[in-house]
C-alpha positions as CSV (number, residue, x, y, z in Angstrom):
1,X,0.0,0.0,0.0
2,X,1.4,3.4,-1.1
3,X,1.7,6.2,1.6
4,X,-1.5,8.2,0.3
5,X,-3.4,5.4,0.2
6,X,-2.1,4.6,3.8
7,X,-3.0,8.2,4.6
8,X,-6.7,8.9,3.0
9,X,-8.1,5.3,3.5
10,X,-6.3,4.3,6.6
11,X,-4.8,6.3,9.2
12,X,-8.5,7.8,10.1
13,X,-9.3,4.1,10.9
14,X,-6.4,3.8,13.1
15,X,-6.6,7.0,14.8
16,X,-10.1,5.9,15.6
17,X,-9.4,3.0,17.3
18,X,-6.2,4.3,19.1
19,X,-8.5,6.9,21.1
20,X,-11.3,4.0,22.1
21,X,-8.4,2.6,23.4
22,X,-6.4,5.7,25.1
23,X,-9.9,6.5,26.3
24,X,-10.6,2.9,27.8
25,X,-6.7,2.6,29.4
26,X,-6.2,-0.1,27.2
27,X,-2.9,1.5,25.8
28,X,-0.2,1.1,28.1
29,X,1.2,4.7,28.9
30,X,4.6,3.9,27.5
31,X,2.6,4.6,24.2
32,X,1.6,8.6,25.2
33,X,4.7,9.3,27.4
34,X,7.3,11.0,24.9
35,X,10.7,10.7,26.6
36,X,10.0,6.9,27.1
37,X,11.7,4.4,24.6
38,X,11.0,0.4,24.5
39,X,10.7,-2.6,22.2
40,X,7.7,-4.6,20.8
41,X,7.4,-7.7,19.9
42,X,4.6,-9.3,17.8
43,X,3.9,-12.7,19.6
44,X,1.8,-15.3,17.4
45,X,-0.6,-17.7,19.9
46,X,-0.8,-20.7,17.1
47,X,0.5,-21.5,13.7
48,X,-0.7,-19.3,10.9
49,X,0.3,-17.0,7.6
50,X,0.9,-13.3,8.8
51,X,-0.4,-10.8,7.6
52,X,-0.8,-7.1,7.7
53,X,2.7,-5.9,9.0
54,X,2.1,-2.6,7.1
55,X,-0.7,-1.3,9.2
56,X,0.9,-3.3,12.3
57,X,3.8,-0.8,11.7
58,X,1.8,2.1,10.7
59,X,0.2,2.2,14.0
60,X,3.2,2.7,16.1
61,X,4.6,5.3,13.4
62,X,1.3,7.5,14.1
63,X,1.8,7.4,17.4
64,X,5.6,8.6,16.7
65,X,7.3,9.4,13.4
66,X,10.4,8.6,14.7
67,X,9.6,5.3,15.8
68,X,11.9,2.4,13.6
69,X,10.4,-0.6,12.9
70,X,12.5,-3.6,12.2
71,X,10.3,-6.9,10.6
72,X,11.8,-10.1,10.6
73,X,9.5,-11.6,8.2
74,X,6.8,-10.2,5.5
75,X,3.0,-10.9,4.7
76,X,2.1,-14.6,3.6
77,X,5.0,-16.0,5.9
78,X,4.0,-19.1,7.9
């Protein structure tokens, strides 16, 4: 997905469900507290194909531009 599309059709959706969730406490506050720096890690329960790693990233790039994302596999991996 190009950026505009990830922009126009996208982000809104994100955004969305970011503040039901900031609004709820579901967000841990290492999420909204700017001089804090950690490390995610995408943990899969059961076997499967992965798939959207864009908008996995995109979300945590919203919430910071600076944030660096680093996959160590792509969509339709096992």
């Amino acid at each position: 997905m190009n950026k505009i599309t990830m922009t126009l059709q996208v982000d809104h959706l994100i955004l969305e469900a970011l503040k039901e969730d900031i609004s709820s406490e579901d967000v841990p506050q290492l999420c909204y507290e700017r001089s804090s720096s950690g490390e995610v890690d995408l943990i899969c329960k059961e076997d499967g194909i992965i798939a959207g790693l864009e908008i996995f990233s995109r979300v945590f790039t919203l919430l910071d531009a600076d944030t660096k994302v680093e996959l160590f596999c792509k969509d339709g991996d096992e």
